[in-house]
PASEBA-1860 file (N, C-alpha, C; in nm, 3 decimals):
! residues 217
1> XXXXXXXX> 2.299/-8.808/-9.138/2.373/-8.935/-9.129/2.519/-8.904/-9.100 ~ 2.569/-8.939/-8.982/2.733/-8.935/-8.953/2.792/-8.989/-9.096 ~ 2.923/-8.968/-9.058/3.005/-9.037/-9.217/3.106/-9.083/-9.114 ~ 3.143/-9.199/-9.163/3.242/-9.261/-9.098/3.380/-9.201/-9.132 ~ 3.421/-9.197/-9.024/3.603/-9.146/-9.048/3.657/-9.248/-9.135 ~ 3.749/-9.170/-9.223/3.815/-9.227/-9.318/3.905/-9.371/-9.218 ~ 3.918/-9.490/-9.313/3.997/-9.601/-9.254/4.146/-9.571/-9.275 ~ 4.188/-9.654/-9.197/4.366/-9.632/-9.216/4.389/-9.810/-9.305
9> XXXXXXXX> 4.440/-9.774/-9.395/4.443/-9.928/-9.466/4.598/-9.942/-9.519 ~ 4.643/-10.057/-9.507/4.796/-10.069/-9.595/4.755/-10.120/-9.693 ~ 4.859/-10.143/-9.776/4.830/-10.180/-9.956/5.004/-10.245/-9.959 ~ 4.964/-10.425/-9.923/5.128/-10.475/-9.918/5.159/-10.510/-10.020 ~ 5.255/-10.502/-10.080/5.309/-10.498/-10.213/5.402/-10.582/-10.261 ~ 5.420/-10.635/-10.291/5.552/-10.751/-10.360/5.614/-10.674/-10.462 ~ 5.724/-10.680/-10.470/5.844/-10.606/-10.603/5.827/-10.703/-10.695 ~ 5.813/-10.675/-10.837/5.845/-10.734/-10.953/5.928/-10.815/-10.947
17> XXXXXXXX> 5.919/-10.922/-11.113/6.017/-10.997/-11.071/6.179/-10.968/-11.106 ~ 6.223/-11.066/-11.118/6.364/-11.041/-11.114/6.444/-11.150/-11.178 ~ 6.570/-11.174/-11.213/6.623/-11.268/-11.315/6.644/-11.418/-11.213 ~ 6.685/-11.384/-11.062/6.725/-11.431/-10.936/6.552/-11.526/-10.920 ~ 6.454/-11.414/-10.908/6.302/-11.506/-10.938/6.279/-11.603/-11.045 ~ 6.269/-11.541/-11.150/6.274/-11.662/-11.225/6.344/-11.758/-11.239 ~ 6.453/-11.760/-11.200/6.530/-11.883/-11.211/6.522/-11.976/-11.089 ~ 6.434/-11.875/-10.975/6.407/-11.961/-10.860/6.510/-11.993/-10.736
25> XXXXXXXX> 6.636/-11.881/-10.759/6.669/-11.823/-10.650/6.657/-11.748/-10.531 ~ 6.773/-11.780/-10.441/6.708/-11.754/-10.298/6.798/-11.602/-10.319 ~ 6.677/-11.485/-10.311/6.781/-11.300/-10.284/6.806/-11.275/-10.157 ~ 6.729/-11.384/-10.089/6.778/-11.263/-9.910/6.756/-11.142/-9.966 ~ 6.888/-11.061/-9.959/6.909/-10.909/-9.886/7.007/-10.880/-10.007 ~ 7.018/-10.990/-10.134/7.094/-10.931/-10.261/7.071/-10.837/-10.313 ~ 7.113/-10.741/-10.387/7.050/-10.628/-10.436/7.041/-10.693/-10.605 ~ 6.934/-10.728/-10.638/6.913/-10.739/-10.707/6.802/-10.653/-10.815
33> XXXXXXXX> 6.827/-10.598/-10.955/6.740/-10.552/-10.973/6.590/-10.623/-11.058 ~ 6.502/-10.550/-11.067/6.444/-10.560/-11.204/6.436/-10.603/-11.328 ~ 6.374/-10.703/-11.352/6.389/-10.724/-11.515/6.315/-10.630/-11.625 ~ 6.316/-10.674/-11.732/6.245/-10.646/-11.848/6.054/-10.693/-11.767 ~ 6.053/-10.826/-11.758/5.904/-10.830/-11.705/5.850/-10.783/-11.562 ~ 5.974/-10.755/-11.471/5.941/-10.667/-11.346/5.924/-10.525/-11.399 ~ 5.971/-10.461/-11.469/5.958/-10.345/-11.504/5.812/-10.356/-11.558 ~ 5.777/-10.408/-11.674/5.645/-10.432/-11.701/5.527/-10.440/-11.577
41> XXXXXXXX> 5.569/-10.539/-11.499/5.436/-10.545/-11.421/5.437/-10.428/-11.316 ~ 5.516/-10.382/-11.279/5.527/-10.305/-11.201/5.481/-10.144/-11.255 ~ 5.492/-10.106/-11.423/5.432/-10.046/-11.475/5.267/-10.066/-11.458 ~ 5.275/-10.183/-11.485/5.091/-10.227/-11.480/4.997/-10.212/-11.369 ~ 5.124/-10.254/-11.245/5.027/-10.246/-11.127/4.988/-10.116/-11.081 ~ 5.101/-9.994/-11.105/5.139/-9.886/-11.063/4.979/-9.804/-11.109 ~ 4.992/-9.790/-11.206/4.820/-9.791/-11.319/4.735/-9.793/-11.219 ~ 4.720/-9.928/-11.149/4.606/-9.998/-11.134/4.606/-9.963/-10.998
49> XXXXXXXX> 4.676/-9.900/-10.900/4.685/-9.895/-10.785/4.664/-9.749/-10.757 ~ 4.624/-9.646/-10.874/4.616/-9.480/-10.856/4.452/-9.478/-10.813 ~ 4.367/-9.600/-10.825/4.248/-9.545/-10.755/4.244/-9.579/-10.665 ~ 4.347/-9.635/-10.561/4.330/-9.658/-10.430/4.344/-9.560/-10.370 ~ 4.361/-9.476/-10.402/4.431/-9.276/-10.331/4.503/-9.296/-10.263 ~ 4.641/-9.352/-10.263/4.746/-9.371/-10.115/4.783/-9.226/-10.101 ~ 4.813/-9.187/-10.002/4.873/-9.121/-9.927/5.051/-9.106/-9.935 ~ 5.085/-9.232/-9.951/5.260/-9.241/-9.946/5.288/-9.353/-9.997
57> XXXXXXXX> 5.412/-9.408/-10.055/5.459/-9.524/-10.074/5.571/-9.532/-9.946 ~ 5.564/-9.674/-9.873/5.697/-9.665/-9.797/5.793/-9.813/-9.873 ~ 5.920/-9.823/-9.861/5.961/-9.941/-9.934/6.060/-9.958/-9.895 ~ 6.141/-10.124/-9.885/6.238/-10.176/-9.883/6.292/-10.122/-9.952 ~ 6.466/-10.096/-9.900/6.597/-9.998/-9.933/6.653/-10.096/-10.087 ~ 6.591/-10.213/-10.097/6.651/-10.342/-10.220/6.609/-10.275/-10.340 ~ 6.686/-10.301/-10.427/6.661/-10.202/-10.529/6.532/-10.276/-10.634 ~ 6.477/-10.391/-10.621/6.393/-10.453/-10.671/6.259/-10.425/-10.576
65> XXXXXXXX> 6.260/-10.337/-10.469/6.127/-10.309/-10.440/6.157/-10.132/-10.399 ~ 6.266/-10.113/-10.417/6.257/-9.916/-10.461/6.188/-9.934/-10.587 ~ 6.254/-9.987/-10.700/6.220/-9.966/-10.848/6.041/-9.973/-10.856 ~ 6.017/-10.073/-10.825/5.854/-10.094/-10.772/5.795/-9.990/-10.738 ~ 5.810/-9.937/-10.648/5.764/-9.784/-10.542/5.760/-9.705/-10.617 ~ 5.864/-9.620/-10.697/5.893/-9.558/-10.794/5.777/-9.518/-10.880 ~ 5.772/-9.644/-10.922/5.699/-9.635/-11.042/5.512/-9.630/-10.962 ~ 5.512/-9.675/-10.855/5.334/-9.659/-10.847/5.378/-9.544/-10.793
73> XXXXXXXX> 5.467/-9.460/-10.734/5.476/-9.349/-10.667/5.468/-9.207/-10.750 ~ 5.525/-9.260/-10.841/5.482/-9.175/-11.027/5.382/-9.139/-11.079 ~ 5.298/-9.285/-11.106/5.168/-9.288/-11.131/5.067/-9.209/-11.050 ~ 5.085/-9.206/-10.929/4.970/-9.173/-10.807/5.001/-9.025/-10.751 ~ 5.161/-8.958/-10.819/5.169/-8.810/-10.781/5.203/-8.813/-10.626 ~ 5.218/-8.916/-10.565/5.316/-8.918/-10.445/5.433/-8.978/-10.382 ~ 5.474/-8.911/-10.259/5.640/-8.970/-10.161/5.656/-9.118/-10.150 ~ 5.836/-9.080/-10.207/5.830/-9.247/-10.139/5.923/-9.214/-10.032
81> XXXXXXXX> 5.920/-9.309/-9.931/5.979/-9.311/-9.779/6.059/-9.435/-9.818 ~ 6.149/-9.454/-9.763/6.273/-9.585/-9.729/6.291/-9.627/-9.586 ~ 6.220/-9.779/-9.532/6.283/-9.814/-9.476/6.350/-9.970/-9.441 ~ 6.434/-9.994/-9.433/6.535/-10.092/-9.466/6.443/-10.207/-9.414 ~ 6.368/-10.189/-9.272/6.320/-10.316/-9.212/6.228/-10.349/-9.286 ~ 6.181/-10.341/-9.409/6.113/-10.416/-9.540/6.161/-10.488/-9.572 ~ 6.293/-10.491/-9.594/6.407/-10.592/-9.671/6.342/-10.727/-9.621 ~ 6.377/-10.839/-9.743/6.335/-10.988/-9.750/6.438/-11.030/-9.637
89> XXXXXXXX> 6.382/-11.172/-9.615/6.443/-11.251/-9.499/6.548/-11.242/-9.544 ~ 6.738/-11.253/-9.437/6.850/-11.248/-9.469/6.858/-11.418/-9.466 ~ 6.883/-11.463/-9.579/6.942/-11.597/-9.616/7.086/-11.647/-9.634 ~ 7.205/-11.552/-9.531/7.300/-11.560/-9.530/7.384/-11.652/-9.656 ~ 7.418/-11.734/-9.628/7.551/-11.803/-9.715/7.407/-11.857/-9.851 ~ 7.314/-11.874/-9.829/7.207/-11.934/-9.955/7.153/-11.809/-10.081 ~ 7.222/-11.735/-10.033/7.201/-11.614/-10.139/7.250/-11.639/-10.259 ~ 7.178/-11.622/-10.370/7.216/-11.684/-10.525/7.217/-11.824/-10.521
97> XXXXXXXX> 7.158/-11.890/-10.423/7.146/-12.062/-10.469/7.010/-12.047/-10.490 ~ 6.978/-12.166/-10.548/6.815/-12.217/-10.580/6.789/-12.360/-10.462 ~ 6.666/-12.349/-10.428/6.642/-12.469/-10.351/6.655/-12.630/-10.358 ~ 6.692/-12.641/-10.467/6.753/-12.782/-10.545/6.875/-12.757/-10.452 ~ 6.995/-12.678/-10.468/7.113/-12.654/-10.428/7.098/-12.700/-10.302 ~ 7.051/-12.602/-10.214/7.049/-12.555/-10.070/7.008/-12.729/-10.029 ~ 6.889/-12.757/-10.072/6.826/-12.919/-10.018/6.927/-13.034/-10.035 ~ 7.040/-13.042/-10.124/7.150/-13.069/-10.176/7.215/-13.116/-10.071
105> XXXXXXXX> 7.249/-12.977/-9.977/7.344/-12.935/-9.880/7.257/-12.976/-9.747 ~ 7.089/-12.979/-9.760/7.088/-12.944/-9.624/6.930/-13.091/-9.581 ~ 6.938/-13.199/-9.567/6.882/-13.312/-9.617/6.755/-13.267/-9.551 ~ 6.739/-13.197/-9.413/6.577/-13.148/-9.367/6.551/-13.052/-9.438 ~ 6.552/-12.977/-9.526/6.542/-12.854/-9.594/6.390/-12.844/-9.610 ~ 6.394/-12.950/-9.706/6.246/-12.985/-9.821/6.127/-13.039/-9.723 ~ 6.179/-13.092/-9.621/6.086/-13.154/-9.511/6.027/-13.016/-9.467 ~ 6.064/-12.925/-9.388/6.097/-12.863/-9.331/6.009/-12.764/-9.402
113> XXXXXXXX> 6.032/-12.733/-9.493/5.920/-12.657/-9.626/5.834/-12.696/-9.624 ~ 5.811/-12.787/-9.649/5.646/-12.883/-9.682/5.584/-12.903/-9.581 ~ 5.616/-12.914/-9.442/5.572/-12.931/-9.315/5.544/-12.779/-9.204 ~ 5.594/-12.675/-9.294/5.571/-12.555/-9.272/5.649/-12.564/-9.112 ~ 5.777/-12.597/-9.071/5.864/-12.602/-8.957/5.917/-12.446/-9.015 ~ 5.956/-12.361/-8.910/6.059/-12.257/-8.958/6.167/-12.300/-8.897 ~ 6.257/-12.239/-8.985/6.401/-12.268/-8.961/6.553/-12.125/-8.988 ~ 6.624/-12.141/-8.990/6.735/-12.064/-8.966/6.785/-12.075/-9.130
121> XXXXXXXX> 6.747/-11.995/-9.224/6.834/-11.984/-9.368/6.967/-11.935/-9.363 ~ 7.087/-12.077/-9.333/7.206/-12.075/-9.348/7.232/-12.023/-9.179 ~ 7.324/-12.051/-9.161/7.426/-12.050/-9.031/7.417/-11.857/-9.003 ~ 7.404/-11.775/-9.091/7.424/-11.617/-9.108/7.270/-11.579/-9.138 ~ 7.162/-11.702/-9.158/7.071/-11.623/-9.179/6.994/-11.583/-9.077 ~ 6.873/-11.489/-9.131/6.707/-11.536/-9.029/6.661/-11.628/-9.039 ~ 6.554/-11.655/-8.937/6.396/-11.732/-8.952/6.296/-11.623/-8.987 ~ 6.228/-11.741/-9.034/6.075/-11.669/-9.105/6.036/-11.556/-8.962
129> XXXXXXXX> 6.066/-11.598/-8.871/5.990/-11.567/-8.754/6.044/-11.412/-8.707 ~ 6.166/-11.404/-8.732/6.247/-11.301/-8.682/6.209/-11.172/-8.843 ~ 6.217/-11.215/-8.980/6.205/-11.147/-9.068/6.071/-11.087/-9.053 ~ 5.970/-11.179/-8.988/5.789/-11.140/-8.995/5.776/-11.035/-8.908 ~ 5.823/-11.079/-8.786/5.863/-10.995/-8.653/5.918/-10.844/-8.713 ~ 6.021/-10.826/-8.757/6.084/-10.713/-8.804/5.968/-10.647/-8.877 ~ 5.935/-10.718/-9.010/5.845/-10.592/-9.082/5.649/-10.619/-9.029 ~ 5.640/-10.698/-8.953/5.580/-10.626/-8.824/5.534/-10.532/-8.760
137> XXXXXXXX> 5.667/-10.479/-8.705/5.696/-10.404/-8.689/5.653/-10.247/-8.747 ~ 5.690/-10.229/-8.870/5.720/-10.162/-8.949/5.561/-10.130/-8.990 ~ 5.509/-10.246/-9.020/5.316/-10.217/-9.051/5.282/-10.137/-8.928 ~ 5.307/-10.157/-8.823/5.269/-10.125/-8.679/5.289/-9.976/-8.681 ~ 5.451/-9.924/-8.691/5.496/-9.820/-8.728/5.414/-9.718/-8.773 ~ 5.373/-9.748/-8.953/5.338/-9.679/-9.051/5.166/-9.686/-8.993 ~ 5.132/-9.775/-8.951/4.975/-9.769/-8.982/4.952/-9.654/-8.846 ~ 5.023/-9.638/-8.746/5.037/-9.526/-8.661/5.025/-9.381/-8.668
145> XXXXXXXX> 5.153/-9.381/-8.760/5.166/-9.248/-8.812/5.077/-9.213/-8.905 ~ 4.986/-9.279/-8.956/4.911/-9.218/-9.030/4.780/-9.259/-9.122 ~ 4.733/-9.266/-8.959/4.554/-9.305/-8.905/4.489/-9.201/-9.061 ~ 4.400/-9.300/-9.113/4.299/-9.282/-9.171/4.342/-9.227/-9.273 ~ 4.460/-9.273/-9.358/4.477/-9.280/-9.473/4.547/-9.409/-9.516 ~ 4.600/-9.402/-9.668/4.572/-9.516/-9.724/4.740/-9.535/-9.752 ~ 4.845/-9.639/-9.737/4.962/-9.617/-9.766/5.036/-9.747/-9.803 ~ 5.079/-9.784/-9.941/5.128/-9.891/-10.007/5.277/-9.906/-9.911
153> XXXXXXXX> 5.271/-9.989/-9.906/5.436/-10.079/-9.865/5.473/-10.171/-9.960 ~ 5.602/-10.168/-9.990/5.668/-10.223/-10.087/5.756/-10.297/-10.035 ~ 5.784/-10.470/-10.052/5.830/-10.540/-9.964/5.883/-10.656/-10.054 ~ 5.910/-10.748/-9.989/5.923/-10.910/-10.027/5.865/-11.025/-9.980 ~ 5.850/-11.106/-10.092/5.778/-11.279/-10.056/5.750/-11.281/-9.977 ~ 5.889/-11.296/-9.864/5.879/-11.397/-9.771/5.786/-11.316/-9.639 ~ 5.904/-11.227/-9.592/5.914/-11.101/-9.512/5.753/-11.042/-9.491 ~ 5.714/-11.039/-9.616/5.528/-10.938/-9.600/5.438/-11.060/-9.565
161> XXXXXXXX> 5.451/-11.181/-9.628/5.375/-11.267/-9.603/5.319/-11.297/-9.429 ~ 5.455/-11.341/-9.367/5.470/-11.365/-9.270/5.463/-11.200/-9.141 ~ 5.528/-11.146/-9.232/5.521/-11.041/-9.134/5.376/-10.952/-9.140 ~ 5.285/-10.983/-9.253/5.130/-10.990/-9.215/5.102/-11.014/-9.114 ~ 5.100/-11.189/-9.090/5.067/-11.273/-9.041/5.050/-11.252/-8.840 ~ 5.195/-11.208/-8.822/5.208/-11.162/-8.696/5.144/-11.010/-8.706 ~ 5.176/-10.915/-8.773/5.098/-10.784/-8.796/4.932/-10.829/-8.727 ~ 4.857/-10.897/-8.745/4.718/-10.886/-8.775/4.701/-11.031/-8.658
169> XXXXXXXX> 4.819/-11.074/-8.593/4.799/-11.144/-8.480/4.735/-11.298/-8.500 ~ 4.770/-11.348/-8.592/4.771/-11.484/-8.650/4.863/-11.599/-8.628 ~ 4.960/-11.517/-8.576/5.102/-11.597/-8.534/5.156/-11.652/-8.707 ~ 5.287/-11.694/-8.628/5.368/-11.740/-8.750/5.309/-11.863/-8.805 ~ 5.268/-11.975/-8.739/5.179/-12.106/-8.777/5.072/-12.043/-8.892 ~ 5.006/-11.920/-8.886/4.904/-11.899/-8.976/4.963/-11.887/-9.111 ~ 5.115/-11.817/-9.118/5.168/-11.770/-9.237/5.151/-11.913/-9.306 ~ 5.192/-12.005/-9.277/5.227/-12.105/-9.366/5.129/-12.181/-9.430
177> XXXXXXXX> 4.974/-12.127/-9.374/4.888/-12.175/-9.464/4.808/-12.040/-9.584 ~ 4.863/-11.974/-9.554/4.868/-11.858/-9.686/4.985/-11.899/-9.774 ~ 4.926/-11.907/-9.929/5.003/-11.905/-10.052/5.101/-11.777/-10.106 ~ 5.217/-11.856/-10.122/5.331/-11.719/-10.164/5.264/-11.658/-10.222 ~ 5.323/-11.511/-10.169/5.307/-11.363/-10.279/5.370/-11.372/-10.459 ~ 5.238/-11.334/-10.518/5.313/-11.316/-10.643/5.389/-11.208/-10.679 ~ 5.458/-11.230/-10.773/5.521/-11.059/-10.762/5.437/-10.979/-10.868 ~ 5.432/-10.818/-10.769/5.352/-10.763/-10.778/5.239/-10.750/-10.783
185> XXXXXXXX> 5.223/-10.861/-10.648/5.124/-10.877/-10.600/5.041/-10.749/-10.531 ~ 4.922/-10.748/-10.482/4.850/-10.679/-10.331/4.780/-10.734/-10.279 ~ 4.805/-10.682/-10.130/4.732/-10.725/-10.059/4.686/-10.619/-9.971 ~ 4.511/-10.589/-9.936/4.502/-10.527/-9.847/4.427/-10.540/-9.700 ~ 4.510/-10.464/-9.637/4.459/-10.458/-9.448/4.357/-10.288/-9.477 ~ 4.252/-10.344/-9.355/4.226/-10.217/-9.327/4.162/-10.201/-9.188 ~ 4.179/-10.154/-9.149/4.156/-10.103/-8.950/4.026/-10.063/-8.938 ~ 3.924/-10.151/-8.875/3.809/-10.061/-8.870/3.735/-10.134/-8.713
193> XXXXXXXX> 3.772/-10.067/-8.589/3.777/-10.126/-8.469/3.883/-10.208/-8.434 ~ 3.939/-10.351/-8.522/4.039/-10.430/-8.568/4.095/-10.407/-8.693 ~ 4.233/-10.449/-8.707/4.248/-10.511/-8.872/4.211/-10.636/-8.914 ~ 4.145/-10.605/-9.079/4.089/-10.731/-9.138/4.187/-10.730/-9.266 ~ 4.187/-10.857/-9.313/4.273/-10.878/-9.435/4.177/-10.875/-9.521 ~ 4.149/-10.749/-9.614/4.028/-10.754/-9.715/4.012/-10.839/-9.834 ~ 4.151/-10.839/-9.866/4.166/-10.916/-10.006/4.384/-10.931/-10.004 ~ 4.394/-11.043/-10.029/4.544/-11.128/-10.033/4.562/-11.158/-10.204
201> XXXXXXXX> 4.701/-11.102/-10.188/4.769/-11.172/-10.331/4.681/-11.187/-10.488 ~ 4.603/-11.004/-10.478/4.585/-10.983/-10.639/4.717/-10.920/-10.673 ~ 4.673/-10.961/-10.841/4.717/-10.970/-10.969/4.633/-10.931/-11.066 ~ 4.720/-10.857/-11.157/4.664/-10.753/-11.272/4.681/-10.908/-11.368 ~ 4.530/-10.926/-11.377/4.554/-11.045/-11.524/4.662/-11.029/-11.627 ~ 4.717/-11.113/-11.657/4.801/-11.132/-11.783/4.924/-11.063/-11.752 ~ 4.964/-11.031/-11.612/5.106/-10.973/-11.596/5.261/-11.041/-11.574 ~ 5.234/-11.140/-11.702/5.327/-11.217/-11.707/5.404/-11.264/-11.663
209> XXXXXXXX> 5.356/-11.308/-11.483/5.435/-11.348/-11.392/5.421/-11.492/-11.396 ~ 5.467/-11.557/-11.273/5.491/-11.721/-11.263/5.483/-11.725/-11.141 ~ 5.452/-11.881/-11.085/5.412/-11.860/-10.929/5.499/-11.846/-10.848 ~ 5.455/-11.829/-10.733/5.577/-11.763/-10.645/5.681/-11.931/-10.625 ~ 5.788/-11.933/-10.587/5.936/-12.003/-10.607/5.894/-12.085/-10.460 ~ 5.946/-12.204/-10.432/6.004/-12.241/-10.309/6.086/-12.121/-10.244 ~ 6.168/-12.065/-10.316/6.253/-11.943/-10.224/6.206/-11.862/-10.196 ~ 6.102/-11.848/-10.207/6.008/-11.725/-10.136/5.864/-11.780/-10.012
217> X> 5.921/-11.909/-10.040/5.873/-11.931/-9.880/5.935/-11.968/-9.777
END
């Protein structure tokens, strides 16, 4: 009996939460770190992610999805790689507001959300479209370099969601009917002729998270 060549699979990752998350702020590209319960889950997931056998961790340069990496990169006895085009959508001038605020300021905001329109976060920011595009990219990159093994990416909300979405050729319209990433979440792709999305947005029961924010979509 042949044996099938090993698959090349990603393992997308959401960073723990953060004080900026719970309160339901928008981080963009803040460096924000870790809490007390991001540290926790990110302990938990790290655990739970050593029988997947990755190969590498690669991760956003934000220090709330290094800290993440870290720690499953600990657990599992392997590299972490840095690269920046992970980083969450740039939400220019809306960085440290909450979506109450921003909708405040900006009267299509909430429409605009709920109707799944993308739009431009702040005059300095991205679109969903340009952030998805970028780490995109980056899946494209990594799943290249290194056919037929297994390799976690460490990312954000918005950015992995969407930048799935185009990854696996769904277009941006598909992102918006997938439910935000929880944090410390997974999700996995795996290449076998095509990529298939095997399983979206698990969670280690009881890891004392909360659902994902308006600002993370």
């Amino acid at each position: 009996v042949m044996q099938d060549a090993p698959r090349t699979k990603l393992v997308l990752v959401r960073h723990g939460q953060t004080d900026s998350n719970a309160a339901g702020r928008f981080q963009g590209q803040q460096d924000v770190p870790l809490n007390r319960i991001g540290r926790s889950q990110a302990a938990t997931l790290a655990e739970r992610l050593v029988r997947l056998k990755a190969a590498r961790v690669v991760t956003s340069d934000l220090l709330r999805a290094s800290a993440t990496a870290e720690a499953i990169a600990t657990a599992s006895g392997i590299g972490v790689e840095v690269d920046a085009g992970l980083r969450e959508i740039h939400v220019g001038s809306w960085e440290g507001r909450t979506a109450v605020e921003v909708a405040a300021e900006n009267p299509w905001f909430e429409d605009a959300l709920h109707t799944g329109r993308d739009f431009r976060r702040s005059e300095t920011g991205e679109t969903a479209e340009e952030a998805g595009e970028r780490v995109a990219g980056v899946l494209a990159r990594v799943a290249s370099a290194h056919p037929g093994e297994t390799t976690v990416v460490v990312g954000h909300g918005l950015a992995l969601r969407v930048g799935l979405s185009l990854f696996l050729g769904l277009g941006l319209d598909a992102s918006f009917s997938l439910s935000g990433l929880w944090n410390c979440s997974w999700t996995i792709l795996e290449h076998n002729q095509r990529w298939r999305l095997l399983s979206y947005n698990n969670v280690v029961v009881n890891h004392g998270g909360q659902p994902p924010s308006a600002s993370s979509r």
